[in-house]
N, C-alpha and C positions, 0 to 999 in steps of 0.2 A: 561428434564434437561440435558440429555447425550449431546443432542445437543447442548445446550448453552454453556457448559463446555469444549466441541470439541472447539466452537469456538474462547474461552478465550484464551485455549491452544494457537489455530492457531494462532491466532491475538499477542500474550505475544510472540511465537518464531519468528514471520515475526519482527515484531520490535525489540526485543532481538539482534537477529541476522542480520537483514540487518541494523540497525542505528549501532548496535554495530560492525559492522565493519567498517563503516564509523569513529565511536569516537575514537576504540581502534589503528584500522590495515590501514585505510585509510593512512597514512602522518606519521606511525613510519620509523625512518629514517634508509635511506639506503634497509630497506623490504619490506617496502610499499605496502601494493595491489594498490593502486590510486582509479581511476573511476572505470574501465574496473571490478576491484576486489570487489568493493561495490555493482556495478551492479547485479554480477553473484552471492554475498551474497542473492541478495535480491530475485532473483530468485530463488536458492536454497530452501530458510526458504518454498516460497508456494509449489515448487516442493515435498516436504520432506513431509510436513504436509498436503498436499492432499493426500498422499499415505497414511500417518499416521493414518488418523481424517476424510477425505473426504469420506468416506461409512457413517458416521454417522452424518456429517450435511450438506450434499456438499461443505464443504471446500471454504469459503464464505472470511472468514476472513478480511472484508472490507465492510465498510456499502454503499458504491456506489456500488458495485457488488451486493450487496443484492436488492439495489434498481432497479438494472439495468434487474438483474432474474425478478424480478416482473413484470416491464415493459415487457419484453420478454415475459410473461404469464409463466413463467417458477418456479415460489416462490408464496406463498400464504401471501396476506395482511397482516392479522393477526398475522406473524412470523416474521414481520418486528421489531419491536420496541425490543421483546427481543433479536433477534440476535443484532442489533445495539447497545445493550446496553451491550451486552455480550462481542462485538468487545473491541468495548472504556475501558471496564474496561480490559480487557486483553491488550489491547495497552497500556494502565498507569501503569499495575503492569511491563509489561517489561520495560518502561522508568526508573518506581520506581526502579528494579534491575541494571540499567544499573548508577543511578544516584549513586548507592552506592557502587558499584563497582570504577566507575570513582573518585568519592570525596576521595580514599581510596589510591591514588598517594602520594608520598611523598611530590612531588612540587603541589599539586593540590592548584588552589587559584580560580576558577570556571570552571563552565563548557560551560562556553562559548556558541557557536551555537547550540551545543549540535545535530547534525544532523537535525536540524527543516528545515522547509520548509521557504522557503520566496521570496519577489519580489523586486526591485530597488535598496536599498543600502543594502538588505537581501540576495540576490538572490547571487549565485557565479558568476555567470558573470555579474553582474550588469545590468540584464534582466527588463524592465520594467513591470507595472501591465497588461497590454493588452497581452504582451509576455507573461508571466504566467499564463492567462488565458488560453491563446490561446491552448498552448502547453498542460493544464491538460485537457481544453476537448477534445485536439483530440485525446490524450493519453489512456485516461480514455475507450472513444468511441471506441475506436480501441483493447484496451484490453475484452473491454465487448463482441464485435463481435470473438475475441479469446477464449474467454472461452464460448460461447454461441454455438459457431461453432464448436469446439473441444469436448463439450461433448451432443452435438444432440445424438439423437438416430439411425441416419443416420452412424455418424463418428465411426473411426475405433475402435474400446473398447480397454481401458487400457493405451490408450495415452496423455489422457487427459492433465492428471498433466503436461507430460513432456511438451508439446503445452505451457500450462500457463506460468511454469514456465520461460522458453525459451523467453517467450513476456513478460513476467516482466524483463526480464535481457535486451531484447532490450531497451527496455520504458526506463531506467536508463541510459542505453547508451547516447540515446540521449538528456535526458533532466536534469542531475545532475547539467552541470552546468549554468541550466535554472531557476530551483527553490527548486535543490537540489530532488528533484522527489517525490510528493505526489502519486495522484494517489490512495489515500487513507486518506477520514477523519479522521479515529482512530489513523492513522499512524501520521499524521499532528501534529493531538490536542492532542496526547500524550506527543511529545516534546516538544512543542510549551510551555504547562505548566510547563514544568521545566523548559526552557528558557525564558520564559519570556518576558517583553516589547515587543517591535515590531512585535516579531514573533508572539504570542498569540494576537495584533490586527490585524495581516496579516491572522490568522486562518481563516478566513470564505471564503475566495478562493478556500481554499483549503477543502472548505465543498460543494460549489455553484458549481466551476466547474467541478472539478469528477465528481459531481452527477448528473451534465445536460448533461455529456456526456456519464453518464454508462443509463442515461434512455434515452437518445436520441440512444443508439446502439443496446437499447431493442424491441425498438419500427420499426426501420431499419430491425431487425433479423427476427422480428415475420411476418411483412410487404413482404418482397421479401425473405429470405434467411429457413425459416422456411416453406416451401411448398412439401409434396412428389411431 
């Protein structure tokens, strides 16, 4: 149970803290963090809470990364559904905290995008479906060899976190204003539900492609990069 609860936590501050700097801090005028400061939110939250939480479940906190460990030989089958289940509800209580927070504005009349993911009239740069594709599984793929590679038992001990986090802040860099930066189903389908229409039918990309590219960078890792 510690573990499941680790990974509510993890999953409630990655979203808490990287959508909620996008809602809150993104575009306050004149302070603004922008992209560059959402980014480095969102790497933070895993940075933080790997050091926090990652002794007691591997600091998972995304159901493609769970899937992706697996595929690596790295996660056991049977741990899959409740960590996944444990993500998702820790990704909605922090949507739930961030939506009440927000509704709690003087001028507030919605919440608009609410940080959700999306593709063609969704996407910030008006990025087509193929283009958001494209970009979550190589994204996805390229983190999962990040984190797979970084804490082998080969690599250096204790650096872990800071490798993830570092490649989550890239991952945003370049793809904010692609699809607004999944890269994570919990993360997705948490806002997606309080935003609503579009975004929450656009949700399954953002389920499909993470997760074909965190199990395609598992299967890569264990293949060639997983050998004394």
């Amino acid at each position: 149970m510690k573990k499941y609860l680790a990974e509510s936590f993890g999953t409630f501050w990655l979203v808490f803290g990287g959508c909620g700097s996008a809602i809150f801090a993104a575009g306050f005028p004149e302070l603004g963090i922008g992209f560059a400061g959402v980014a480095l939110a969102f790497g933070l939250t895993v940075l933080t809470m790997a050091y926090a939480v990652g002794h007691i479940s591997g600091g998972h906190f995304n159901p493609a990364v769970s899937l992706g460990l697996w595929a690596g030989g790295k996660f056991s089958a049977k741990e899959l559904l409740p960590y996944i289940i444990s993500q998702l509800l820790g990704a909605i209580l922090g949507a739930g905290a961030l939506y009440l927070i927000v509704s709690g504005k003087s001028d507030f009349e919605s919440i608009g995008g609410f940080a959700a993911n999306g593709y063609g009239e969704l996407s910030p740069g008006g990025y087509n479906m193929t283009s958001a594709f494209v970009a979550e599984f190589l994204l996805t793929m390229f983190f999962l060899l990040i984190i797979l590679g970084s804490t082998n038992e080969r690599a250096p001990k204790g650096f872990a976190p800071i490798a993830i986090g570092l490649g989550l802040t890239l991952i945003h860099l370049i793809s904010i204003p692609i699809t607004n930066t999944s890269v994570n189903p919990a993360r997705s389908m948490s806002q997606a539900l309080f935003a609503g229409g579009g975004y929450l039918a656009q949700s399954w990309l953002f389920w499909v492609a993470p997760i074909a590219g965190a199990m395609v960078a598992g299967f890569i890792h264990k293949a060639l990069f997983d050998k004394a």
